[in-house]
C-alpha positions in Angstrom: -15.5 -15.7 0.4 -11.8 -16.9 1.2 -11.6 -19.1 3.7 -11.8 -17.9 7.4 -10.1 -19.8 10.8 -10.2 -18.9 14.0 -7.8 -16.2 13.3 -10.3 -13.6 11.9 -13.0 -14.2 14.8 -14.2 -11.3 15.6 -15.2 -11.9 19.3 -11.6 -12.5 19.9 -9.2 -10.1 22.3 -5.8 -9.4 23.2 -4.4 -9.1 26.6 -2.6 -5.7 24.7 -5.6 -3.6 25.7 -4.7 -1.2 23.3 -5.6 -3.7 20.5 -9.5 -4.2 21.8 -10.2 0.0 21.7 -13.0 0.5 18.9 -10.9 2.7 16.9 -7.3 0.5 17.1 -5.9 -0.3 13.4 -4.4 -3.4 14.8 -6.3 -5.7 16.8 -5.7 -9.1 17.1 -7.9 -9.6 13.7 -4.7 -7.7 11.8 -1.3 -9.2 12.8 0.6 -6.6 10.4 4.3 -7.5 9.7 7.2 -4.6 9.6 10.8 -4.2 10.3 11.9 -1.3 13.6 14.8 -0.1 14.9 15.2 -2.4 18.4 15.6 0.6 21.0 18.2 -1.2 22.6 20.7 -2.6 20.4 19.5 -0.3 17.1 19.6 -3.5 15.0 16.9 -4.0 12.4 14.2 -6.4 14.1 10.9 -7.8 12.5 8.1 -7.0 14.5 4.1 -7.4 14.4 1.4 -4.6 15.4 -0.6 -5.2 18.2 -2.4 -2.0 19.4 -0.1 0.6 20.4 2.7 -2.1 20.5 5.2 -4.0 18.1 5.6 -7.6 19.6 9.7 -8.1 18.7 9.2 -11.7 16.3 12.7 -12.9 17.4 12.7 -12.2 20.6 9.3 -14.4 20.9 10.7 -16.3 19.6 14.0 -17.0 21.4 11.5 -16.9 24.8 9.4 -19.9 23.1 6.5 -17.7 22.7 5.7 -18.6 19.2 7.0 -21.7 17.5 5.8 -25.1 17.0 4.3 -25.7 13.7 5.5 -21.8 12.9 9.0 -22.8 13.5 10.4 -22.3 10.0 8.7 -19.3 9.1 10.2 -17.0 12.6 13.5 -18.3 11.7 12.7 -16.5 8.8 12.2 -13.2 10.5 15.9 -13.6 12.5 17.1 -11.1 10.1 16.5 -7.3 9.9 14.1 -7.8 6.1 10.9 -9.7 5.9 12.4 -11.1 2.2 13.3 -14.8 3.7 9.6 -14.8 4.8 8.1 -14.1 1.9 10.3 -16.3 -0.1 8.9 -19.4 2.4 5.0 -19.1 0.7 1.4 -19.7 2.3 1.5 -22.2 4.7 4.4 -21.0 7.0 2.8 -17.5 6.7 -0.2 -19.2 8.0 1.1 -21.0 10.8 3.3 -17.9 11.7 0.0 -15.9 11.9 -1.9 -18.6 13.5 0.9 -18.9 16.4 1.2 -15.2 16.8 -2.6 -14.7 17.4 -2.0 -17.8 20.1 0.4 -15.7 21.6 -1.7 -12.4 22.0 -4.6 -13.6 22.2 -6.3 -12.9 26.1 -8.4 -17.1 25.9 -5.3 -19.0 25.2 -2.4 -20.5 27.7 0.1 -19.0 24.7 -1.0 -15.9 26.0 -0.7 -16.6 29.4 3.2 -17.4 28.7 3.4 -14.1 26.4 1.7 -12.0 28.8 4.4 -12.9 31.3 6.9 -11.6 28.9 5.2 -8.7 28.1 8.4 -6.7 29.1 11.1 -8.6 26.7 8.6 -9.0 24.0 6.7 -6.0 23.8 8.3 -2.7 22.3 6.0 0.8 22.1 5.2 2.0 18.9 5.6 5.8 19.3 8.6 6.6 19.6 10.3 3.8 17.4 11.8 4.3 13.9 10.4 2.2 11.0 12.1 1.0 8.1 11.4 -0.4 4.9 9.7 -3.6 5.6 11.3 -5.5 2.4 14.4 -5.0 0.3 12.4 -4.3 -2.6 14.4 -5.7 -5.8 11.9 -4.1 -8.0 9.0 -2.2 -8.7 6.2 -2.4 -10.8 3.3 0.3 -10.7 -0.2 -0.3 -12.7 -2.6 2.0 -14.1 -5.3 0.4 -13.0 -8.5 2.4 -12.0 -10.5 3.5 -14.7 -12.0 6.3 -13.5 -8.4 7.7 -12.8 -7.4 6.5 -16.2 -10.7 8.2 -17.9 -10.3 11.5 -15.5 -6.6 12.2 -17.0 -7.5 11.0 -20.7 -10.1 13.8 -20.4 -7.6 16.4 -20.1 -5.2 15.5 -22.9 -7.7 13.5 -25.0 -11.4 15.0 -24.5 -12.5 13.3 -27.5 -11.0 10.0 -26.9 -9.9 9.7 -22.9 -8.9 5.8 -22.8 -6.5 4.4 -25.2 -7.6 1.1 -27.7 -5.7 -1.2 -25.0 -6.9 0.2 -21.4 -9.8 -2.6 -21.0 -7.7 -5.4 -22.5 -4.7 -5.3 -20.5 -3.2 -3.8 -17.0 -1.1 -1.1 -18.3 2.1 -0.7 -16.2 5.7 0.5 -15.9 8.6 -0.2 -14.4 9.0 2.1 -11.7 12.8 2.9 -9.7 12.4 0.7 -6.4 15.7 2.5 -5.1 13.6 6.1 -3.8 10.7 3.5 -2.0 11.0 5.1 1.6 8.9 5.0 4.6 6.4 6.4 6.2 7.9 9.7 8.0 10.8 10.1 5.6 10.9 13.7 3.6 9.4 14.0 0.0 12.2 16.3 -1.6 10.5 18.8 -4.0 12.4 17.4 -7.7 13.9 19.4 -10.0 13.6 18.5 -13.9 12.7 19.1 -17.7 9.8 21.6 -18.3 8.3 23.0 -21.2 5.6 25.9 -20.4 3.1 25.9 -23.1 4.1 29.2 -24.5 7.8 28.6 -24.7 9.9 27.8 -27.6 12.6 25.8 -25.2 12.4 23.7 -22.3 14.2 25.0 -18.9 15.3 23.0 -16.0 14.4 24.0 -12.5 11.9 22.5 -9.5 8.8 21.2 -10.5 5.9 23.6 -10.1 3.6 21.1 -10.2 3.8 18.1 -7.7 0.9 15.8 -7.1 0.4 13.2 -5.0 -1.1 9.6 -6.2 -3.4 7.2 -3.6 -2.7 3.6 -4.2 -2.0 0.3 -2.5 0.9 -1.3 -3.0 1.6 -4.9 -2.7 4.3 -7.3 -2.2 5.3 -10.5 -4.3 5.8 -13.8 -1.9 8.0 -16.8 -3.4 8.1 -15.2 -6.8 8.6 -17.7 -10.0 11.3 -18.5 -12.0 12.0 -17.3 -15.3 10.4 -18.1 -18.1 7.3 -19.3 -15.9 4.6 -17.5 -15.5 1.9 -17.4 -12.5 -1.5 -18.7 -13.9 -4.5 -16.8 -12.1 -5.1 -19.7 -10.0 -2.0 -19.4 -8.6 -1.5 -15.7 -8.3 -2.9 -15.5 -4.7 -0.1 -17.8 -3.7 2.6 -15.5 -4.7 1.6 -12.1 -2.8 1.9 -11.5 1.1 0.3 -8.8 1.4 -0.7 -5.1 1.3 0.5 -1.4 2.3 -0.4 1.7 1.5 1.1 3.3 -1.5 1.8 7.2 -2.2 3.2 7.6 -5.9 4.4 10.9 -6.0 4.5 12.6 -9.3 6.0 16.0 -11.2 2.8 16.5 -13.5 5.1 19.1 -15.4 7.8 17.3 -15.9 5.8 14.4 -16.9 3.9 16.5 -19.2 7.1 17.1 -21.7 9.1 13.7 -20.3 6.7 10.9 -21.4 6.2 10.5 -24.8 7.3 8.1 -26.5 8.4 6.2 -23.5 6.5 6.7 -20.5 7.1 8.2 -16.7 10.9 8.6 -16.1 12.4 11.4 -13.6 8.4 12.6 -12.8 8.0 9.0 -11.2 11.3 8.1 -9.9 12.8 10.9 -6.9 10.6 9.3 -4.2 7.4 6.9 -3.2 6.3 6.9 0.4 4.7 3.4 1.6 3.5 2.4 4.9 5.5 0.5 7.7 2.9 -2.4 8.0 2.9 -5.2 5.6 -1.2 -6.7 6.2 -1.4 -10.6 5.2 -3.6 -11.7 2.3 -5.4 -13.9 5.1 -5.7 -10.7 7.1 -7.8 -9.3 5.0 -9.7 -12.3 4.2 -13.2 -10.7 5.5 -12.8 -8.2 3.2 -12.9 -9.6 0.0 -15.3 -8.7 -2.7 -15.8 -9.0 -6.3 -14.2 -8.0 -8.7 -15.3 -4.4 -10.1 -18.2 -4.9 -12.9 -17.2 -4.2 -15.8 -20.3 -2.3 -17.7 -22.0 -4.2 -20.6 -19.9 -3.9 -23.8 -17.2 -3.7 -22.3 -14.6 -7.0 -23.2 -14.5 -9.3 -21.6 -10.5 -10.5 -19.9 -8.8 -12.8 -21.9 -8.6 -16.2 -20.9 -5.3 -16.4 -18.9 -6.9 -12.8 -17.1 -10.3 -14.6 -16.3 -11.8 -16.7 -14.0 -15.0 -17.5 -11.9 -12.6 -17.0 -8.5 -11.2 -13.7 -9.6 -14.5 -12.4 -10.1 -16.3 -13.5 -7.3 -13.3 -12.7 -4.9 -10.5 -11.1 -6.5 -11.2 -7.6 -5.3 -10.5 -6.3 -2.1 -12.8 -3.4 0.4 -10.6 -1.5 1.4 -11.4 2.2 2.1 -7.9 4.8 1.4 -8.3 8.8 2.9 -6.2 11.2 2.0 -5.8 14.7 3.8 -3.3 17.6 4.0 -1.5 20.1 6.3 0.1 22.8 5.2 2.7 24.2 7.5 0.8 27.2 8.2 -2.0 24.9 9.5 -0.2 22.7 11.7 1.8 26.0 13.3 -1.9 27.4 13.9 -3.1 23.7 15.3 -5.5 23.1 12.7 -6.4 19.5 11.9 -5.8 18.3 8.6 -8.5 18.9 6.1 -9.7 15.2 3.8 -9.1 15.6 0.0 -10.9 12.5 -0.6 -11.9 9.1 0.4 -11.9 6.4 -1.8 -11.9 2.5 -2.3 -9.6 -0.2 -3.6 -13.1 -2.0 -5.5 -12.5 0.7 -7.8 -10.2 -1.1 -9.6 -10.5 -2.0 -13.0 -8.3 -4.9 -12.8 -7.7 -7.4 -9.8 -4.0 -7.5 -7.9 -4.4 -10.9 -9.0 -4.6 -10.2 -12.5 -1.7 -8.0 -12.6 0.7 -9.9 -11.0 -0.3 -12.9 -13.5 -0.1 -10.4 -16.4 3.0 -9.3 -15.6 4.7 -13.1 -15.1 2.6 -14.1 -18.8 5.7 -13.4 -20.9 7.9 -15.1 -18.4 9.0 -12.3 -16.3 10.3 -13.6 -13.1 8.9 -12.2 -10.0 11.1 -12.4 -6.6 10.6 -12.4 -3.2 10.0 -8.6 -1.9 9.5 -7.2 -5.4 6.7 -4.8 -4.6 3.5 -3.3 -7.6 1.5 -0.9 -6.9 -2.0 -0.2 -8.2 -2.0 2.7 -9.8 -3.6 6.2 -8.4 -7.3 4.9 -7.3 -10.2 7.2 -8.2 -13.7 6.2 -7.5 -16.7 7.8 -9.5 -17.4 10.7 -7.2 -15.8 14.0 -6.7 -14.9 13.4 -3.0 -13.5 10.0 -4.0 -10.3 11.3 -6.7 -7.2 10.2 -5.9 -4.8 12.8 -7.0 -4.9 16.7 -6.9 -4.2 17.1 -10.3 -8.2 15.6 -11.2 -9.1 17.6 -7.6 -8.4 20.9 -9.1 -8.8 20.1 -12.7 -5.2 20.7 -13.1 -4.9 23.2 -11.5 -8.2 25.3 -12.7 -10.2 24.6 -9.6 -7.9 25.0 -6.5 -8.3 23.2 -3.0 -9.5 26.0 0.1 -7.3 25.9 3.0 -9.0 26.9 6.2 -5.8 29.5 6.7 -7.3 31.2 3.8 -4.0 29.2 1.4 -5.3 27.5 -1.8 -3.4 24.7 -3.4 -3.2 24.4 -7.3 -0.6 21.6 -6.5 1.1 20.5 -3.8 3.6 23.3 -2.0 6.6 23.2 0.3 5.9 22.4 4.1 2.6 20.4 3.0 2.1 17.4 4.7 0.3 14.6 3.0 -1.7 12.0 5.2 -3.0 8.5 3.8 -4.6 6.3 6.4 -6.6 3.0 5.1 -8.3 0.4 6.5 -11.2 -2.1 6.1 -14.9 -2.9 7.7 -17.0 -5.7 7.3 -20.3 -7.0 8.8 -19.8 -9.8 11.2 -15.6 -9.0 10.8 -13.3 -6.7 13.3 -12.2 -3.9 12.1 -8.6 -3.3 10.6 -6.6 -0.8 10.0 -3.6 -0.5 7.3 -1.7 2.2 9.0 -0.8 5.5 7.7 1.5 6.4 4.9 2.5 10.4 5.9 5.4 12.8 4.8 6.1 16.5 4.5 7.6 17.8 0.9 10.9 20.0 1.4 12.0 22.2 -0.7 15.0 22.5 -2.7 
């Protein structure tokens, strides 16, 4: 396993009390970095979850809360982006990390000090607009779970689901990071290119067929120059950290868009992410092994393999996804789960991707973001987008107001929450990732 300090200990509490309850997504385990509207001057300000609280990085800093060895890296976060931290690399994340759970900690004097500026410092969550964490430069989304892969194959390729190259190489494409918004933030129903199956011509209109996609998305650290690429040994140094990912997607306008070229306008009108950026070292408790690949299938080339990456390189992080119409949440129903499923699904490691996609010499800067791909597990209960749900379409979703959904309809609201459990580790939560389509 990674390597563990005093950081991840699970005994450990916060004089937030909202960070010890049982059920909090942030304790002081997490430490998740994001970027809020300060309530008082409405600037940009980075700020770290703690409970039911965002801890304002700059002002700690300016108070001498945090600093010391972590110096450096809150400099970094003076700024309304998270970008000049990322760009600093591993060791200033660390000590940043290290002197923020010193600060919130309820056994430390940092605490002591922080506690009695719990009212400059401390900001409530609810209530308080977030923004994009990074200024994402560019975008990168994978196609990386193979059940996902094998359930869509199915339906345009029964005979032959998986292309030749799917257990060779992490497929991707270059996704549009301009429509990346934020948790909260509207999914505006797109209009495009469909052909209906019976129709000699294409027509343009709103898509009638909108799906969602579950997937983690992660964010590139100091990046590497061009014509350089990031070996597998070094990938782990070049991401920060993770968030929760919602790709949407136009199914019929992908449908008659993508050959020969790939996803275009069905990809590119909006992707929803979560607020909270959690640390590789975070999540340290949590990492697993790579998923097994079943016998005969090939083996990774060499620059895609290594006794690390499959001992470690996958993460256990568990992703649900639910829905609310607007007819349920006027009638006070809860939202009903679609599925639940589990980033050690993943065919291919982050850290493979990221090294894949630097192996031509592709250079990588700070706040580019990828994203995994729409994560499927084996299981019914565990698929990650409607589309393999309902078969497309041939099986629809019950409502409890009696509504079915083929695919995704005006007034829905989608909800992706995530986190991670461990024996012997604290609980931690990613956040959620939420948003209501609108209509055109």
């Amino acid at each position: 396993m990674p390597h563990l300090n005093e950081t991840h200990d699970p005994a450990l509490t916060s004089w937030v009390d909202s960070a010890n309850g049982p059920d909090a997504d942030f304790p002081v385990q997490n430490l998740p970095f994001g970027v809020f509207i300060h309530p008082d001057s409405g600037a940009p300000t980075v700020g770290v979850a703690i409970g039911d609280m965002i801890l304002n990085v700059p002002e700690a800093f300016d108070r001498g809360v945090i600093g010391g060895s972590a110096d450096d890296a809150a400099r970094a976060c003076l700024g309304g982006t998270l970008n000049p931290l990322l760009a600093l690399g591993g060791r200033h994340w660390s000590a940043l990390r290290a002197a923020l759970s010193r600060a919130l900690r309820s056994d430390t004097d940092a605490g002591e000090v922080a506690q009695g500026n719990a009212d400059d410092i401390l900001v409530p969550m609810a209530g308080t607009k977030m923004l994009l964490p990074v200024l994402i430069g560019d975008y990168t989304d994978f196609y990386a779970s193979i059940f996902h892969a094998t359930n869509v194959g199915s339906m345009l390729r029964p005979d032959n689901p998986l292309m030749p190259n799917y257990k060779h190489i992490p497929i991707a494409y270059h996704g549009r990071a301009s429509s990346i918004v934020v948790s909260g933030e509207p999914c505006p129903r797109p209009v495009g290119q469909t052909k209906a199956p019976d129709a000699d011509v294409p027509s343009f209109g709103p898509t009638n067929a909108l799906d969602y996609e579950t997937e983690i998305g992660f964010y590139v650290g100091p990046g590497n120059p061009l014509g350089q690429p990031v070996s597998l040994g070094e990938a782990e140094d070049h991401i920060f950290g993770l968030c929760i990912l919602n790709d949407w997607s136009a199914r019929d306008v992908q449908a008659w868009e993508y050959q020969p070229l790939g996803p275009f306008l069905a990809k590119s009108f909006c992707s929803h992410v979560s607020p909270w950026v959690v640390t590789l070292e975070a999540l340290a408790p949590f990492r697993c092994a790579a998923y097994g690949r079943p016998d005969g299938d090939p083996a990774p080339l060499a620059y895609l393999s290594s006794p690390q990456n499959e001992a470690e390189g996958g993460f256990d992080v568990q992703i649900e996804v639910s829905i609310a119409s607007k007819q349920m949440r006027d009638a006070g129903e809860a939202p009903v789960t679609l599925a639940v499923t589990n980033m050690q699904h993943l065919y291919w490691t982050i850290f493979q991707m990221l090294t894949h996609h630097t192996s031509n010499g592709c250079n990588l800067r700070p706040g580019d973001m990828m994203g995994t791909g729409t994560i499927s597990g084996p299981t019914a209960d565990a698929l990650g987008s409607i589309l393999e749900i309902t078969k497309r379409g041939a099986n629809p979703v019950q409502l409890p107001t009696g509504e079915e959904r083929k695919f995704l309809a005006d007034g829905d609201e989608l909800i992706m929450r995530a986190w991670c459990e461990a024996d012997g580790a604290k609980t931690i939560g990613l956040g959620e990732c939420r948003a209501v389509i609108e209509g055109v």
